[in-house]
C-alpha positions as CSV (number, residue, x, y, z in Angstrom):
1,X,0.0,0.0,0.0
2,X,1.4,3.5,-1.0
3,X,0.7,6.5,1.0
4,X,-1.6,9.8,-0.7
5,X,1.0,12.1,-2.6
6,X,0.4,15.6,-2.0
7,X,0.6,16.9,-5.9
8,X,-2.1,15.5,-7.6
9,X,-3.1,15.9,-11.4
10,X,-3.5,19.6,-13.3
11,X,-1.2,20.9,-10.2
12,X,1.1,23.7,-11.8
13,X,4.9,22.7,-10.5
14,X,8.2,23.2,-10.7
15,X,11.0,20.6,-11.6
16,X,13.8,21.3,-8.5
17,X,16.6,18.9,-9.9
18,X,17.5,17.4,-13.2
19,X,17.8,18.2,-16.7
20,X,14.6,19.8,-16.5
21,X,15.3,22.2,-13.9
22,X,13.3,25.3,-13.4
23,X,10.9,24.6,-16.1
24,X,7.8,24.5,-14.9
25,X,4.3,22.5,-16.4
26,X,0.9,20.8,-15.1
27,X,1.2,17.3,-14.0
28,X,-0.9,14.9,-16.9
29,X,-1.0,11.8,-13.9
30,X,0.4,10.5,-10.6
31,X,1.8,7.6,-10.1
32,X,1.8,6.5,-6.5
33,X,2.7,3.1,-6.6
34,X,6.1,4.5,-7.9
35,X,6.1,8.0,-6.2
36,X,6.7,9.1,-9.9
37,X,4.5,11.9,-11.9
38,X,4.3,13.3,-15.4
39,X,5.0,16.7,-16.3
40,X,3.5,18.0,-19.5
41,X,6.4,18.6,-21.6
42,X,8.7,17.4,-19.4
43,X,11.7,14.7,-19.3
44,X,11.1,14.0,-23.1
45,X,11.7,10.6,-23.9
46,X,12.1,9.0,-27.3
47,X,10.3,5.4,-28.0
48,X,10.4,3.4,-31.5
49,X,6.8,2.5,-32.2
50,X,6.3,-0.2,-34.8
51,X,2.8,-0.1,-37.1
52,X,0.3,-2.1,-36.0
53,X,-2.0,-4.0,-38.2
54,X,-4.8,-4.3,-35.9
55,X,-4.6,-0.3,-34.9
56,X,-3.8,1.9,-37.4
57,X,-4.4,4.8,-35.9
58,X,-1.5,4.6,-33.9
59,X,1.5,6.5,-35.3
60,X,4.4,4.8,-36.4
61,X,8.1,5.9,-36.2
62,X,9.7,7.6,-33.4
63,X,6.9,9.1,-31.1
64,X,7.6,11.4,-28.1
65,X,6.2,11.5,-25.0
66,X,6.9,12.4,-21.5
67,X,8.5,10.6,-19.4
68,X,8.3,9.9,-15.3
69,X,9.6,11.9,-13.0
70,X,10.5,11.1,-9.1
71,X,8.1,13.4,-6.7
72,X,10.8,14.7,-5.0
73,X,12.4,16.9,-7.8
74,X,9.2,18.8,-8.0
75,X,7.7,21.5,-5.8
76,X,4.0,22.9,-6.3
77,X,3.7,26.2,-7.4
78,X,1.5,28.7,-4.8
79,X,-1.1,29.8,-6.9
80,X,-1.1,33.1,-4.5
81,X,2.6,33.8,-5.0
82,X,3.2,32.1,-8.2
83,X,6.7,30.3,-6.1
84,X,7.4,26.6,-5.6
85,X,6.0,25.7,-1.6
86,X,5.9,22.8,0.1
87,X,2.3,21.3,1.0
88,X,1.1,20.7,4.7
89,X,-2.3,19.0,5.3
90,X,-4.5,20.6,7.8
91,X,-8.2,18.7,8.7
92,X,-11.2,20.4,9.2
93,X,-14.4,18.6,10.5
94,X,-12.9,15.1,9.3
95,X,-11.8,16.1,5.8
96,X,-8.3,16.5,4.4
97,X,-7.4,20.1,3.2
98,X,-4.0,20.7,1.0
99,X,-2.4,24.2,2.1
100,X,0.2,25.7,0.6
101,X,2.8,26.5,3.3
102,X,4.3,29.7,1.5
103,X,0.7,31.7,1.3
104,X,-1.1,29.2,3.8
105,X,-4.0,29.1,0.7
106,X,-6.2,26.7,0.4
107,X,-5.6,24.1,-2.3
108,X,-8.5,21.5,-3.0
């Protein structure tokens, strides 16, 4: 069992080490399992795709795509401040809130 990341999907974040660094981008998915996520046009990979009979519609070629990154080389953008914060959690009545620590704004 993997515990609930804190950047979810459409966040706005910043890559913090890596090629990529300083480039920011919305996240397309999470993957927890992995404690990975795709950026959207981020850590560009190249794959050889070969043509399939039974799906044309898939392109052929060289197709590329983004590839994962680990959740620790990004930070979430505050969408107050427009800087990268960390995320705290605070509960209210029995629900689960995602704060940004910079601004202290309200997330979800």
């Amino acid at each position: 069992m993997s515990a609930a990341l804190k950047i979810r999907r459409d966040d706005e974040v910043v890559v913090i080490s890596g090629k990529d660094r300083g480039k920011t981008g919305k996240v397309l998915r999470v993957d927890p399992k992995n404690h990975r996520v795709y950026v959207e046009g981020l850590n560009i990979i190249k794959r050889h795709q070969r043509p399939q009979p039974n799906a044309p519609q898939l392109a052929a070629g060289v197709i590329e795509r983004e590839g994962p990154i680990h959740i620790s080389n990004v930070m979430l953008i505050d969408p107050k401040t427009k800087k990268p914060t960390r995320v705290g959690i605070t509960r209210e009545g029995g629900t689960r809130t995602r704060v940004a620590r910079l601004s202290g704004t309200k997330l979800d």
